[in-house]
RODO-76918 format. One line per field, with one value per residue (C-alpha): residue number from 1; residue in one letter; x, y, z. Coordinates in nm, 3 decimals. Layout:
BEGIN
n = NUM,... $
res = a,... $
x = X,... $
y = Y,... $
z = Z,... $
This chain:
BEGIN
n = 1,2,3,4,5,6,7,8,9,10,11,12,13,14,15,16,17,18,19,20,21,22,23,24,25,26,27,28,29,30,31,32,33,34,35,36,37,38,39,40,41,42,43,44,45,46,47,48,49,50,51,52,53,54,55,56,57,58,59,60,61,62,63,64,65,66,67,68,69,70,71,72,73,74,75,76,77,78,79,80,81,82,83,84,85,86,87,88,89,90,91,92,93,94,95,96,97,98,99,100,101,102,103,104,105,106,107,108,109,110,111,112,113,114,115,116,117,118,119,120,121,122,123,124,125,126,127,128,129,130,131,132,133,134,135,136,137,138,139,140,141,142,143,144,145,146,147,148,149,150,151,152,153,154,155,156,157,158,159,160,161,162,163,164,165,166,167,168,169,170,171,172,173,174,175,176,177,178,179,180,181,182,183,184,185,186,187,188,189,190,191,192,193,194,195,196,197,198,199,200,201 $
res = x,x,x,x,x,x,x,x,x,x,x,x,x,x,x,x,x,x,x,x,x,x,x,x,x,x,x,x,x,x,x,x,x,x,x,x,x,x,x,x,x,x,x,x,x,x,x,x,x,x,x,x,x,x,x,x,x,x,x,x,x,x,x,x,x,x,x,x,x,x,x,x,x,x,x,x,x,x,x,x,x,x,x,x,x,x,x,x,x,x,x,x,x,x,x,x,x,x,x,x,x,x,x,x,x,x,x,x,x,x,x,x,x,x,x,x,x,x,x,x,x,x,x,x,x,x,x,x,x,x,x,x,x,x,x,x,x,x,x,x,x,x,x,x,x,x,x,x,x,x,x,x,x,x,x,x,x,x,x,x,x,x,x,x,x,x,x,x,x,x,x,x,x,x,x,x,x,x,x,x,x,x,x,x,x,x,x,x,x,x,x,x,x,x,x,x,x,x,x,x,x $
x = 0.000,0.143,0.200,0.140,0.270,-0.059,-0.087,0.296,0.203,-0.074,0.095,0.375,0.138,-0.041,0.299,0.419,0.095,0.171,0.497,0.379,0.147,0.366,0.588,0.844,0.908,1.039,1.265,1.404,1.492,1.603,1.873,1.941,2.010,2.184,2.401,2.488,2.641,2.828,2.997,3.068,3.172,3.393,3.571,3.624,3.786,4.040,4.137,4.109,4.129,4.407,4.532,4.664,4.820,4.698,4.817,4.894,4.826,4.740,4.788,4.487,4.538,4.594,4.272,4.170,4.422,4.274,4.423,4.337,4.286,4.172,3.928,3.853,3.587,3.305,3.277,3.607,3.785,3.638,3.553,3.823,3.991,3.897,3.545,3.413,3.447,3.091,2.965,2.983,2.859,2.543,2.461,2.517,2.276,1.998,2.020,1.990,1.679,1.546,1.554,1.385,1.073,1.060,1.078,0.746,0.568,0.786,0.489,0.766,1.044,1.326,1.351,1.257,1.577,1.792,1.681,1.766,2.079,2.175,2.055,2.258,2.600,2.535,2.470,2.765,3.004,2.823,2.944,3.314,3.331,3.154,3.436,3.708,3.714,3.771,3.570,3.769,3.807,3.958,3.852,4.091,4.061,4.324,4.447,4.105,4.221,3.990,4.204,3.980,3.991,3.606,3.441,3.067,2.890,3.021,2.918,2.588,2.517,2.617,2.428,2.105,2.144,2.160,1.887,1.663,1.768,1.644,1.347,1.289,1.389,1.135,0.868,0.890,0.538,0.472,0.645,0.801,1.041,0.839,0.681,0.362,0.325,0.304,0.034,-0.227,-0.164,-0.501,-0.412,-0.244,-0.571,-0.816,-0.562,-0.332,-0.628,-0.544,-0.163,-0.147,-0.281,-0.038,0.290,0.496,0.844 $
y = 0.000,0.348,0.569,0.954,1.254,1.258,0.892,0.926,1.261,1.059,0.803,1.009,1.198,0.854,0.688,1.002,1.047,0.654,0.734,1.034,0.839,0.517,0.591,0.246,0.539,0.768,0.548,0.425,0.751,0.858,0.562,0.681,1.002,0.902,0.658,0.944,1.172,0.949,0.809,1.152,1.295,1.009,1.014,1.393,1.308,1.087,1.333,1.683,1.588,1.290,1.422,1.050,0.995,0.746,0.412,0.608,0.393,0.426,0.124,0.075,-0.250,-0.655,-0.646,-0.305,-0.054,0.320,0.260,0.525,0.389,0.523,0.276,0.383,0.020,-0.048,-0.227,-0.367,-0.236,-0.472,-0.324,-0.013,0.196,0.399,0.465,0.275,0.632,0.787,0.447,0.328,0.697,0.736,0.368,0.423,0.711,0.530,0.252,0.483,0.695,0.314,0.173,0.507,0.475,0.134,0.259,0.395,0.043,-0.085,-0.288,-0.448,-0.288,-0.478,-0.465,-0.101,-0.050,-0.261,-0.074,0.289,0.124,0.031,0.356,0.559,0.353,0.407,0.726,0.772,0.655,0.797,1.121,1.007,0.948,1.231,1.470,1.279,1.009,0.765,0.638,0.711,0.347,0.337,0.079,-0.177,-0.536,-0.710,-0.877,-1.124,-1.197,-0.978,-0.832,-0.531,-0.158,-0.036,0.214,0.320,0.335,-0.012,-0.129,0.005,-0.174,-0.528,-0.521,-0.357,-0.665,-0.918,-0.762,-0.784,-1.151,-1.235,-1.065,-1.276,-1.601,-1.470,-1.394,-1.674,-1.689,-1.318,-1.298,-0.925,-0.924,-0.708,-0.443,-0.425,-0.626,-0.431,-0.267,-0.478,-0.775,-0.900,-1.017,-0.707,-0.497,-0.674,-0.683,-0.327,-0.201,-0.404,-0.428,-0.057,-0.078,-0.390,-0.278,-0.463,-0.610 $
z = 0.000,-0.078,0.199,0.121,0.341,0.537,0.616,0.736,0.960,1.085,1.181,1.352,1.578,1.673,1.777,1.954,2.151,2.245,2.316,2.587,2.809,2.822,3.112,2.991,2.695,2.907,3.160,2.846,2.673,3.052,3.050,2.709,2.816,3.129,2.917,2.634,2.975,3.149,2.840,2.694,3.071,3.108,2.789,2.802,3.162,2.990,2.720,2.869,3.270,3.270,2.935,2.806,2.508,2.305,2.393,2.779,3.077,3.442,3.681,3.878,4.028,3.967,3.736,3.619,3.455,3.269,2.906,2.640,2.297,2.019,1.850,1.438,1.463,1.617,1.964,2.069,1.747,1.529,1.128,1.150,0.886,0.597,0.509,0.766,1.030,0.831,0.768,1.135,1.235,1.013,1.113,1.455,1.456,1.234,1.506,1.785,1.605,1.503,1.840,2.025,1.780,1.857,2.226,2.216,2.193,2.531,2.659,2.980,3.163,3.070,2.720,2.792,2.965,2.718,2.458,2.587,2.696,2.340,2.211,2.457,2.363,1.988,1.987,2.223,2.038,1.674,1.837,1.898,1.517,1.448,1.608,1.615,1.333,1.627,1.941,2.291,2.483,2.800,3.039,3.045,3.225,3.019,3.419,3.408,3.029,2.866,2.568,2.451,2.600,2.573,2.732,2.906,2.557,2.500,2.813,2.787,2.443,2.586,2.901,2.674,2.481,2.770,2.900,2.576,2.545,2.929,2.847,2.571,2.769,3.086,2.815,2.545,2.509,2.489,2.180,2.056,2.312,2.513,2.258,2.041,1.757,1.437,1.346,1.128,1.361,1.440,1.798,1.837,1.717,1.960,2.266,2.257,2.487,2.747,2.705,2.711,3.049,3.148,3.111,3.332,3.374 $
């Protein structure tokens, strides 16, 4: 079916008016937010307060060390070089933008939360790449084995993730991991009533 402006508009101001009296929206973009601050506060720490160079480290302890690294990839430096600095960074923010429309339809708190977390660490490092053609990683637990340097945006996507797949272990039967089914769905149509006023974890 062809969509004109209208329908689009329409549909816009429907999802948006969802989006304002579903309070699992607003946690959401609120650990977005929270996620986007403390990943941009800490990085700026590392660069402008500690002033590392790259490849700099601080001993912590036995386990944990402060190493700054500039990462040109995405999550643990994987993908890096060349072109892929505007590819990762307009795909970051498309994934970001995707995932908060699809906030509006949070119908349980946990894949609420994972989502904004995932958001927040996209969009977090989108901006790294943005301004600096690299993202800032810094946290550093090579003494348990763990190779990569990644920082709070990273974190956030991993742990939105796990929580999204728990949901979807929790909630096998609920299908949608936790959000409306798409619209046109005929069980959707005759129960979104009643799941707007059932959103629970």
């Amino acid at each position: 079916m062809k969509l004109d402006a209208e329908s689009l508009k329409a549909a816009a101001r429907a999802r948006l008016a969802d989006a304002r009296t579903n309070p699992l929206f607003w946690r959401g973009v609120a650990l977005f937010i929270a996620v986007v601050a403390l990943d941009q506060a800490t990085k700026m720490w590392i660069l402008h307060g500690l002033a590392l160079a790259p490849g700099q480290s601080i001993d912590l302890s036995s386990v944990f060390d402060l190493t700054y690294v500039q990462n040109t990839g995405v999550s643990f430096g994987l993908l890096s070089g060349g072109w892929a600095r505007w590819i990762l960074t307009v795909f970051s923010v498309a994934v970001a933008a995707g995932l908060l429309v699809w906030l509006t339809e949070a119908q349980r708190l946990l894949p609420a939360l994972g989502v904004g977390l995932i958001a927040g660490g996209a969009f977090g490092n989108a901006i790294d790449r943005f301004f600096y053609g690299y993202v800032v990683d810094f946290l550093d637990f090579s003494g348990l084995g763990f190779v990569w340097v990644f920082n709070v945006a990273d974190a956030g996507i991993n742990v939105g993730v796990a929580a999204l797949i728990l949901d979807a272990i929790l909630h096998r039967e609920d299908g949608a991991a936790g959000f409306d089914a798409p619209p046109g769905d005929g069980v959707h149509d005759q129960s979104s009533k009643g799941s707007q006023q059932d959103r629970r974890v």
